[in-house]
C-alpha positions in Angstrom: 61.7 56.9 -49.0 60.8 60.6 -49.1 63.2 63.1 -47.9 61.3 64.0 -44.7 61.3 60.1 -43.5 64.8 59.6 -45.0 65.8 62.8 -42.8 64.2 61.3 -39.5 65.7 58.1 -40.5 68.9 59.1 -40.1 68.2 60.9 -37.7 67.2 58.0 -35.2 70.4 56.1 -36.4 72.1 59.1 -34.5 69.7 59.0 -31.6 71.0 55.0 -31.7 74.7 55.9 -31.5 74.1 59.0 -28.9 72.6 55.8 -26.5 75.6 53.5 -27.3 78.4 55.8 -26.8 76.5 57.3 -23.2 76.0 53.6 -22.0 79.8 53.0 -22.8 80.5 55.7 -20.9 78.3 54.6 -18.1 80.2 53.6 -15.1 79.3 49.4 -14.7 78.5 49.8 -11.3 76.2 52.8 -12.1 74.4 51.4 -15.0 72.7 48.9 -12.8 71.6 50.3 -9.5 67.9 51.0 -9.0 66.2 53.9 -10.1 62.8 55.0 -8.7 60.3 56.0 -11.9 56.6 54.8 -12.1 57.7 51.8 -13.2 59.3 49.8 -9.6 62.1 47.7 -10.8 63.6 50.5 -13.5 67.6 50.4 -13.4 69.8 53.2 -14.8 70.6 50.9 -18.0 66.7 51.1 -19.1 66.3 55.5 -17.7 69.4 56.5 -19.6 68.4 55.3 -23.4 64.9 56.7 -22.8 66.2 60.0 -21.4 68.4 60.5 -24.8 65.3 59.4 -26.8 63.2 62.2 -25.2 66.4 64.7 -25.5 66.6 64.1 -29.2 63.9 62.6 -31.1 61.4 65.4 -28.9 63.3 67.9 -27.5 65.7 68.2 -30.0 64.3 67.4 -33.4 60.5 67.7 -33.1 58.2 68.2 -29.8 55.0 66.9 -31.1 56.5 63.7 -31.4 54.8 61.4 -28.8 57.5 58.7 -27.7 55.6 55.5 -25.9 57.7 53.5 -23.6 57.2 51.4 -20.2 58.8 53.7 -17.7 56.9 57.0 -19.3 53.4 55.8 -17.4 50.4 57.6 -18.3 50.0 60.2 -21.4 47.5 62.3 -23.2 45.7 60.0 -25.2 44.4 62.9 -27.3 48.1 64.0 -27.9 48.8 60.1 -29.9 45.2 61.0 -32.1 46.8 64.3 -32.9 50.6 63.4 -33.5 52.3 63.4 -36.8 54.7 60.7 -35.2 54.6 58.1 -32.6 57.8 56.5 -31.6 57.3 53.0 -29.7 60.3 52.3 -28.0 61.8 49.7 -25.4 65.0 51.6 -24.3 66.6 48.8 -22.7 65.6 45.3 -24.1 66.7 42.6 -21.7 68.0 44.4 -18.9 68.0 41.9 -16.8 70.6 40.0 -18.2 72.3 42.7 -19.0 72.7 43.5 -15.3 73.6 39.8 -14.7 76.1 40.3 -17.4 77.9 43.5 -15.9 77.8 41.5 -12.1 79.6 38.4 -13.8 82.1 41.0 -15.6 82.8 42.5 -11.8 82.7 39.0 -10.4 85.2 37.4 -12.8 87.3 41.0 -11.8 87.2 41.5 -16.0 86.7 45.2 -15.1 86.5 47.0 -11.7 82.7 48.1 -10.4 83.7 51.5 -10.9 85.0 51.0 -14.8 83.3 52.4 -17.6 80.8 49.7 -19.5 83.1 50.0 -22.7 86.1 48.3 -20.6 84.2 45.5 -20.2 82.7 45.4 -23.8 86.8 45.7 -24.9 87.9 42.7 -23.0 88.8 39.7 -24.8 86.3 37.4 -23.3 83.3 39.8 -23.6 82.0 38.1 -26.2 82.0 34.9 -25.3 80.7 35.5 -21.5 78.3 36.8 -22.9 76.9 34.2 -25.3 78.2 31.3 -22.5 75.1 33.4 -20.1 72.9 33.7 -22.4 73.1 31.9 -25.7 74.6 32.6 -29.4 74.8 34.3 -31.8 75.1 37.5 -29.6 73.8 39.4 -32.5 70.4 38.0 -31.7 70.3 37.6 -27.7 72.5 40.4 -26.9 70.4 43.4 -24.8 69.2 45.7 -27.1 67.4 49.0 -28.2 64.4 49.0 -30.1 62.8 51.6 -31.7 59.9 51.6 -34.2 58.2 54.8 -36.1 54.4 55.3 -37.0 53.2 58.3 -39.4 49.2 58.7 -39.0 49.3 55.4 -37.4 51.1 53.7 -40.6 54.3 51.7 -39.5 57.1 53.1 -41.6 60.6 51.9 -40.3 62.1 50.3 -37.0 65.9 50.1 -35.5 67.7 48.3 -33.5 70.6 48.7 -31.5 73.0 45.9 -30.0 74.5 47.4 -26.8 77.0 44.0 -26.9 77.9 43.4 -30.6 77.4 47.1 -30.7 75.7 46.8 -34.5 72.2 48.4 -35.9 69.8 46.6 -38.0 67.0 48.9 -40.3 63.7 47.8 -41.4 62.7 50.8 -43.5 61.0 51.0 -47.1 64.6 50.7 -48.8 66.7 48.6 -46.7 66.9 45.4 -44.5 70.1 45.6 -43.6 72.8 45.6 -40.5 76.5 47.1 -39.7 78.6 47.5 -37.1 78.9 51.0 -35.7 82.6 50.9 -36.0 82.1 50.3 -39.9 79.1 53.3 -40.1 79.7 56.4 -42.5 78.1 59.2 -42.3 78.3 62.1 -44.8 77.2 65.5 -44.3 73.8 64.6 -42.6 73.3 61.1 -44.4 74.8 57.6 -43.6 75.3 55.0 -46.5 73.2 52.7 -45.9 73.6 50.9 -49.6 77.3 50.0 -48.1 75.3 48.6 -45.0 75.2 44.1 -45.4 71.6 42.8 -46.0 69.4 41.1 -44.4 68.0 37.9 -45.7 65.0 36.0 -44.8 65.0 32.3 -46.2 62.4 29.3 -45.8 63.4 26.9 -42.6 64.2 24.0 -43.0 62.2 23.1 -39.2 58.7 24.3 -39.8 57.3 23.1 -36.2 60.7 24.7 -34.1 59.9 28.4 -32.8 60.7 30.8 -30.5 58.8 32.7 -27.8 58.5 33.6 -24.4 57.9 31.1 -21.9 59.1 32.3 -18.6 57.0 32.8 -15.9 53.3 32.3 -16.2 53.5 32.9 -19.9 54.3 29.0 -21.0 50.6 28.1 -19.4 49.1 31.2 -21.5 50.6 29.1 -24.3 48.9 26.4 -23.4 45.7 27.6 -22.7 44.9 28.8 -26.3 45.2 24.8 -27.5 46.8 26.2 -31.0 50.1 24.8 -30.5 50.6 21.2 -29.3 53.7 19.0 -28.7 54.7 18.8 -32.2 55.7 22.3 -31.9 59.6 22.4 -30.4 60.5 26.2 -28.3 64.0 26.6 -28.8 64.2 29.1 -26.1 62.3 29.9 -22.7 63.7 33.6 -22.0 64.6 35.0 -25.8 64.5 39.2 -26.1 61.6 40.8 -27.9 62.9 43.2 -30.6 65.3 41.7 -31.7 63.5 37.8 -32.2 62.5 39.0 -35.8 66.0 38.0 -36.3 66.0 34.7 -35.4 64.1 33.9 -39.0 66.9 35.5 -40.8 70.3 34.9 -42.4 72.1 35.8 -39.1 70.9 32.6 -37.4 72.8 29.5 -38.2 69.6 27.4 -37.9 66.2 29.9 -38.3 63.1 28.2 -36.4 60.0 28.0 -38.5 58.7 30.8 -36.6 58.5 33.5 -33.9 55.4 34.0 -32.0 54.6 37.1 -29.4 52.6 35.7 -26.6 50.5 38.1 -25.6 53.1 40.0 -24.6 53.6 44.2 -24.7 53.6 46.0 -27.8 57.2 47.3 -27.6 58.5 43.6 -27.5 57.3 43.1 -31.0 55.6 46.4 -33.1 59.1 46.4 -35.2 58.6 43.1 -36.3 55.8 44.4 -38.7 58.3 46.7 -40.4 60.5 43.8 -41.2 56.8 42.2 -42.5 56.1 45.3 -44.4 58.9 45.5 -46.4 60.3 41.8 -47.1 58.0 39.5 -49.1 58.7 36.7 -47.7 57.3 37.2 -44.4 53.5 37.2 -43.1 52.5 38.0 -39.8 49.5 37.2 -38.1 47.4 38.5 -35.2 46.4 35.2 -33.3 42.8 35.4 -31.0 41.8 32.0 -29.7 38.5 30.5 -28.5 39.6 31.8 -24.9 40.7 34.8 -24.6 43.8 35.8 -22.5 44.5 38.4 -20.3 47.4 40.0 -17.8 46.7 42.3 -15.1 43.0 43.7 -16.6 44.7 43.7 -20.4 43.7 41.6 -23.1 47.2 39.3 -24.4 44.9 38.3 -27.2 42.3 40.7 -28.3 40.3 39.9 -31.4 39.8 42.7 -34.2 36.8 44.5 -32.3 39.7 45.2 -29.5 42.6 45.1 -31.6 44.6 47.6 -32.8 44.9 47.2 -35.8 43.1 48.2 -39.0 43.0 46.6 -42.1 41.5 48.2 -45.0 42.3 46.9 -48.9 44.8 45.5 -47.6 46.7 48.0 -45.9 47.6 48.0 -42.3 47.6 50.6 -40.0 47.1 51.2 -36.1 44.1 52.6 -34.5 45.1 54.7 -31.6 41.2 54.4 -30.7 42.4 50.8 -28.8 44.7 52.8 -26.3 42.1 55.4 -24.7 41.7 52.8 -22.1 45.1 52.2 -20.7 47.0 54.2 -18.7 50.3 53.7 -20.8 50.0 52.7 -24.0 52.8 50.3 -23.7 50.8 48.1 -22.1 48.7 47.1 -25.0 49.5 43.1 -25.9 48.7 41.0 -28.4 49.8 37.5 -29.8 51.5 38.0 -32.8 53.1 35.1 -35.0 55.5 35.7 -38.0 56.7 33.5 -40.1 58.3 32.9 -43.8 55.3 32.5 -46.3 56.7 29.6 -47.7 56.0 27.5 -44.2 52.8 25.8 -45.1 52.5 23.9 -42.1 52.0 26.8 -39.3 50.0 28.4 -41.8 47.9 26.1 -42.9 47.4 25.1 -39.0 46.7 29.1 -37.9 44.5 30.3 -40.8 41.8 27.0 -39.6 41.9 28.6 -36.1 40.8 32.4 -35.3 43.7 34.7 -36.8 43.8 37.6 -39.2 47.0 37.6 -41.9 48.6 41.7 -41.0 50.2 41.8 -44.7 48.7 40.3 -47.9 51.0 38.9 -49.9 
C-alpha cells in the first residue's frame, strides 16, 4: 500500500473510533428520536456517524473528498467526475434494530432512557439480547458502520465498524483482518495492523444455502428474475448489508454458499468488492436477468450498458458516468452475488444465465 493510501487508511480507522466513542456517549434515549434531514425516517443514531464522517474525512483531512450517503440527498455530479476520492458510506447500518435494541434495553430497565449507550453495551446481558433479537454471531448481525474508499473510481479498501461487539474489520491491499477496539494499538500516527487476527474465506460445505434480503417487496424481486428456485435455502429474511461479506467467512460457524445483493442500494454492498479484490478465493458477479427490475424509477438490475461498472483487461473500476441521472448517488442498485470460487454449483448455474464475473481469477 503506498504511503498516501496507508495514511488515509489509518486515518479512517480513527474516523471509525471517533463514531464509536460519540455513539457511546450518546444518551439511549437521544440516539433514537427522529431527526428531520431529506431523508423522512432519519434517527439521530444514523445523523451522528455521518456528521463525524463529514467533520473528519472532509473537513478535517481533505475537502475535495466527496462522501456519498443516504441522508446527504442530491450533489454535484461534476464534483464525483473531478474527485481524487469518493467515500461511499452507510453511517448507521441496521438502525432499525438498533433502535428496537436500545427500547428493549429501556424496557427490560437494563439502563435508564436517559443513560449513555455505553451503559447498556457494559451490561452483562448486552450481548446476548442482542443476538436473542436478532440472531448470532453478533459480529455479523450487530448494527454497523460501513465505509468503502474509491481513487479515480478504482475500489481500494473498505471498513467496518460493529457499534455492539464494538470490533473493525479491513479489506485493504495488505490485510483482511478484524480486532476489537479495546485490543487496537496505535503508534505515533500508524496502528498495527499485522497484530490485527485474519480473516479467512473457506469453501462451504452448503453450496445452495445463501443469504439476502427478503423483507418487504424484495422476496417477489427475487422471484421474478427466475435465477434462483427452491433448491436454493435463505437463511435469513432481514440480514444487514455491509457486513453480509462476512457471513462467507471464518467468523461464521456455518458460511452459506453465498451472499447475494438484491437489487438493493449501493452502500449495502460496494465493500464487498474490496474483500473480492483482495482475497482469491472470492468472485463476485453483477446479475442482470431476462426482466429487468426496478424500485422507485431505478434500475435493481441494470445490465452493463447502465451499469456502473467498467471492466477493461480485467480490471474493474466504477464509472461515475452511471450516476448523472440520480439525484443521490446512493440510490444507484444493482444485484450483486459473491461467492467462494470453489462453489461450482452457483457458478456454473449464474454464468448460463445473463451475469458478468467483477474479478478474474
Amino acid at each position: 500500500m503506498q504511503k498516501v493510501e496507508k495514511y488515509f487508511l489509518n486515518h479512517c480507522i480513527d474516523t471509525l473510533c471517533e463514531i464509536q466513542r460519540e455513539i457511546k456517549e450518546s444518551p439511549a434515549d437521544k440516539l433514537i428520536k427522529s431527526i428531520k434531514t431529506r431523508k423522512k425516517d432519519s434517527l439521530y443514531l444514523d445523523v451522528l456517524p455521518e456528521n463525524i464522517l463529514q467533520l473528519k474525512l472532509i473537513d478535517g483531512y481533505d475537502r475535495n473528498i466527496v462522501l456519498i450517503t443516504e441522508e446527504k440527498g442530491e450533489f454535484n455530479y461534476q464534483d464525483i467526475c473531478n474527485a481524487e476520492y469518493v467515500v461511499f458510506s452507510d453511517p448507521t447500518d441496521r438502525s432499525k434494530q438498533l433502535k428496537i435494541y436500545i427500547e428493549n434495553g429501556i424496557n427490560r430497565k437494563i439502563i435508564v432512557r436517559e443513560s449513555l449507550f455505553e451503559n447498556l453495551l457494559a451490561a452483562p446481558e448486552a450481548l446476548s439480547l442482542w443476538q436473542a433479537l436478532f440472531g448470532s454471531p453478533a459480529l455479523l448481525t450487530g448494527a454497523c458502520s460501513a465505509l468503502t474508499v474509491v481513487r479515480r473510481g478504482e475500489i481500494l479498501f473498505s471498513l467496518l465498524l460493529n457499534y455492539i461487539t464494538e470490533d473493525i474489520i479491513i479489506a485493504c491491499k495488505d490485510f483482511l483482518i478484524v480486532e476489537n477496539l479495546s485490543k487496537i494499538v496505535k503508534k505515533g500516527l500508524d496502528y498495527n495492523l499485522s497484530t490485527w487476527k485474519p480473516l479467512l474465506f473457506s469453501k462451504p460445505d452448503k453450496e445452495k444455502v445463501f443469504n439476502t434480503y427478503l423483507a418487504k417487496n424484495y422476496e417477489e424481486n427475487l422471484r421474478k428474475t427466475g435465477l434462483f428456485g427452491p433448491e436454493f435455502i435463505p437463511i435469513e429474511k432481514e440480514p444487514g448489508g455491509p457486513a453480509r461479506i462476512l457471513y462467507l467467512s471464518n467468523l461464521h460457524p456455518d458460511p452459506p454458499g453465498f451472499i447475494l445483493s438484491n437489487g438493493e442500494k449501493i452502500g449495502e454492498w460496494i465493500g464487498w468488492l474490496s474483500f473480492c479484490r483482495y482475497n482469491e478465493n472470492l468472485v463476485a458477479y453483477s446479475i442482470y436477468p431476462d426482466t429487468p427490475l426496478a424500485k422507485d424509477d431505478i434500475l435493481m438490475t441494470p445490465s452493463p450498458i447502465y451499469s456502473i461498472f467498467n471492466i477493461h483487461k480485467g480490471k474493474l473500476s466504477l464509472n461515475y458516468d452511471k450516476l448523472k441521472y440520480l439525484e443521490n448517488p446512493s440510490r444507484y442498485r444493482e444485484m450483486i452475488l459473491v461467492t467462494h470460487k470453489g462453489n461450482n454449483f452457483i457458478r456454473a448455474k449464474i454464468e448460463t444465465e445473463k451475469s458478468r464475473l467483477l474479478f478474474c481469477e
